[in-house]
C-alpha positions as a Markdown table, in Angstrom:
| # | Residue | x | y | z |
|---|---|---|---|---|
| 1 | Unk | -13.5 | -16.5 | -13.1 |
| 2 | Unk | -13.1 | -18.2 | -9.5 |
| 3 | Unk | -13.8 | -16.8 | -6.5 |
| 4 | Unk | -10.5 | -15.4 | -4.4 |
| 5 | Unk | -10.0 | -16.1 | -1.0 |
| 6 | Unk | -8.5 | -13.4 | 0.8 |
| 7 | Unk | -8.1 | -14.6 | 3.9 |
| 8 | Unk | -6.1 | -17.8 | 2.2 |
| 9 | Unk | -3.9 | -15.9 | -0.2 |
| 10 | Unk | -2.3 | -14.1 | 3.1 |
| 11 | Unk | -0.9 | -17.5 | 4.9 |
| 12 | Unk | 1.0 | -17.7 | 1.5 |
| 13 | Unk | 3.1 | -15.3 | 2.3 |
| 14 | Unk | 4.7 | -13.6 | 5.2 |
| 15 | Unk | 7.6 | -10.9 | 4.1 |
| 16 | Unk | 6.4 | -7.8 | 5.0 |
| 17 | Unk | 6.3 | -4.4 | 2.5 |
| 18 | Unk | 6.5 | -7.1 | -0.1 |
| 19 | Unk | 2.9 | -6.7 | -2.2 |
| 20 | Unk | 1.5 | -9.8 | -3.3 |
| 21 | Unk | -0.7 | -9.8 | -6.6 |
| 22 | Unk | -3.9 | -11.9 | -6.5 |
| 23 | Unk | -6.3 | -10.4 | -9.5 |
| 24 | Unk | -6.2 | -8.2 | -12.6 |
| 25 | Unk | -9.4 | -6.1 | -14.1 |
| 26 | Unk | -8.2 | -3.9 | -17.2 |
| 27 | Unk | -5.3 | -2.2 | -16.3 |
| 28 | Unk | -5.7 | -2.5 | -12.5 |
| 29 | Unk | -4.2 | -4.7 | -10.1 |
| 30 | Unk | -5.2 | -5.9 | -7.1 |
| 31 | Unk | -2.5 | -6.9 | -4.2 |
| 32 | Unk | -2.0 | -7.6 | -0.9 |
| 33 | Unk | 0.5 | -6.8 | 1.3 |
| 34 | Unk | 1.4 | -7.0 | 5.1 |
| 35 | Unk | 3.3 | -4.0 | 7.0 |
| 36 | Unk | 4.5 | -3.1 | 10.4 |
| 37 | Unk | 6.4 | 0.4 | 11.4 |
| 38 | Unk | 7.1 | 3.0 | 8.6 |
| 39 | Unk | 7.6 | 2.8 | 4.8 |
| 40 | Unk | 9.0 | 5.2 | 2.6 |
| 41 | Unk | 8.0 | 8.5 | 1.8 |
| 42 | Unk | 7.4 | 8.9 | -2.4 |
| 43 | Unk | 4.3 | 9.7 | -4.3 |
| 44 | Unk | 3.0 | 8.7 | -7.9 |
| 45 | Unk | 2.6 | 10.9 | -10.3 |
| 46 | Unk | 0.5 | 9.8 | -12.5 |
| 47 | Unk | -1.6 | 7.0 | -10.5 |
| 48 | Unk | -4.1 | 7.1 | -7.7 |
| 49 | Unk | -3.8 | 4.3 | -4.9 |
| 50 | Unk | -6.5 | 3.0 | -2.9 |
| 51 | Unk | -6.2 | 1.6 | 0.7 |
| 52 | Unk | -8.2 | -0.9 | 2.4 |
| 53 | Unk | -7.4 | -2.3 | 6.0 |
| 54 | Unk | -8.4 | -5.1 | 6.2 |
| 55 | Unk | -6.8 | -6.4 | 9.6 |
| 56 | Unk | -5.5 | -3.8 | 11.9 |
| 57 | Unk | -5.2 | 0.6 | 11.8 |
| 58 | Unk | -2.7 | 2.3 | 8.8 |
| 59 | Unk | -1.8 | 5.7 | 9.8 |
| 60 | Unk | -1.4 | 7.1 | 6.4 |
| 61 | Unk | 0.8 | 10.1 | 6.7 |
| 62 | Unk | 0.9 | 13.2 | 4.2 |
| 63 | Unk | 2.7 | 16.4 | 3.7 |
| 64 | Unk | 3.2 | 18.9 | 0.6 |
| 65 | Unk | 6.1 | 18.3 | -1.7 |
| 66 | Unk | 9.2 | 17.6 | 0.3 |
| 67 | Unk | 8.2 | 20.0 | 2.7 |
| 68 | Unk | 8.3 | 18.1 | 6.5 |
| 69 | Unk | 7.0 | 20.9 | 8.1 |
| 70 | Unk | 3.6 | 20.5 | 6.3 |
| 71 | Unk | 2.8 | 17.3 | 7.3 |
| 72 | Unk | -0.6 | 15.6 | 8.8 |
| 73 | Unk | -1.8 | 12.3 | 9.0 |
| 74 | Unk | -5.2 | 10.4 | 8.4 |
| 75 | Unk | -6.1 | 7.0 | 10.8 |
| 76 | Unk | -7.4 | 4.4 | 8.9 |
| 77 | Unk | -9.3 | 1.7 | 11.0 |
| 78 | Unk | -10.4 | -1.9 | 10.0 |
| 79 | Unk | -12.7 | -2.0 | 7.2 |
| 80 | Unk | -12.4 | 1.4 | 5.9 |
| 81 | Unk | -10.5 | 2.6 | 2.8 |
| 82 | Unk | -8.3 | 5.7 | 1.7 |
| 83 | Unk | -7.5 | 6.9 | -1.6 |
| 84 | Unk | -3.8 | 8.2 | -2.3 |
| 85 | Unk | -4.5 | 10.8 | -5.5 |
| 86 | Unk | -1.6 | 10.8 | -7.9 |
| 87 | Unk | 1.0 | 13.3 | -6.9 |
| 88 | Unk | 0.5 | 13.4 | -3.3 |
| 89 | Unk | 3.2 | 12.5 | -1.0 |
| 90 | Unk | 2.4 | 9.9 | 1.4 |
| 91 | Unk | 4.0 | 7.4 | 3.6 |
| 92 | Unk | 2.1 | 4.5 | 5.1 |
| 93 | Unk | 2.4 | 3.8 | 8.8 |
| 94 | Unk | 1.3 | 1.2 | 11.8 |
| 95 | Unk | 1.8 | 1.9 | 15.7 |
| 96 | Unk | 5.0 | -0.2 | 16.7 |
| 97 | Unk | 4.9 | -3.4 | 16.1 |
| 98 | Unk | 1.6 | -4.1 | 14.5 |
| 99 | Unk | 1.2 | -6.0 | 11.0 |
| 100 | Unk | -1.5 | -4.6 | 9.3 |
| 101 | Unk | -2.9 | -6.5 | 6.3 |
| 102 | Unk | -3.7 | -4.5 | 3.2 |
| 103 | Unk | -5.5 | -4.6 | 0.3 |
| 104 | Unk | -5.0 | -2.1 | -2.7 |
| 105 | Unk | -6.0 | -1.3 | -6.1 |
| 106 | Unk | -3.8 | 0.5 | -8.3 |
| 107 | Unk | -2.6 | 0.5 | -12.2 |
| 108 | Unk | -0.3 | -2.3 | -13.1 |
| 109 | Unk | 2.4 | 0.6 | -13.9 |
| 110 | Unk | 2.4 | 2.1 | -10.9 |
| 111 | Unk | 6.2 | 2.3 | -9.4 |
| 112 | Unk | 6.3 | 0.6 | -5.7 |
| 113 | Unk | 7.8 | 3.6 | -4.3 |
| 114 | Unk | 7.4 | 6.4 | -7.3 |
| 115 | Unk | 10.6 | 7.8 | -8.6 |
| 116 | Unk | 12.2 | 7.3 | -4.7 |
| 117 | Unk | 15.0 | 3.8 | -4.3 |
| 118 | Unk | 15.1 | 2.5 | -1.4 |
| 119 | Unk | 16.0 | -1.1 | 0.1 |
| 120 | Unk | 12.5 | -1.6 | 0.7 |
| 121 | Unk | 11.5 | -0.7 | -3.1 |
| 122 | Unk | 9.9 | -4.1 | -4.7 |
| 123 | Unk | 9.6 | -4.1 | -8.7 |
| 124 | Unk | 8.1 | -7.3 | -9.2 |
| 125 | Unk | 5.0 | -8.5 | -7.1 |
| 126 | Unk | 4.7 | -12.2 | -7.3 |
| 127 | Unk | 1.4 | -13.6 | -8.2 |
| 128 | Unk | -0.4 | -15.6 | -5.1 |
């Protein structure tokens, strides 16, 4: 029951696609992650994500099951949040070359990259 600082908890760490977690409330977690380019395309199918920028723009892109001619994309500015719904494909983006930091909140169970393996796939996030 102490307060977090955010801004602190991200000069501990600096390996990007590599969630960080700094809190727990019930079954949620809450992380913290840093990204630049592209991650992995995947979904959850039975959790919900949320997104918040809180340094930089996430392009988060979306298309319908496996199918990459049904594709579109949402921009996600500093400050703002997205939600993921369970079973939606997605694939988190930034323009070349810029770290964005994120917060999310998401169930303790929830996969890194769903039922997808991939070198970037993290199964334990430490805790910062």
């Amino acid at each position: 029951m102490k307060p977090i600082n955010i801004k602190e908890k991200y000069t501990k760490f600096d390996k990007q696609w590599h969630p960080h977690q700094i809190a727990v409330v019930d079954d949620m977690q809450v992380i913290l992650a840093k990204i630049s380019g592209e991650f992995v395309w995947h979904s959850h199918k039975d959790e919900d994500e949320l997104f918040y920028v809180q340094k930089g723009v996430l392009e988060m892109r979306f298309r319908e099951s496996g199918n990459t001619e049904n594709e579109w994309s949402e921009i996600v500015n500093e400050g703002e949040i997205i939600v993921v719904p369970k079973g939606v494909e997605h694939c988190p983006t930034t323009k070349e070359g810029e770290e964005v930091h994120l917060l999310l909140f998401e169930k303790q169970n929830t996969a890194h990259t769903g039922d997808v393996q991939h070198e970037k796939t993290q199964t334990e996030y430490p805790k910062i």
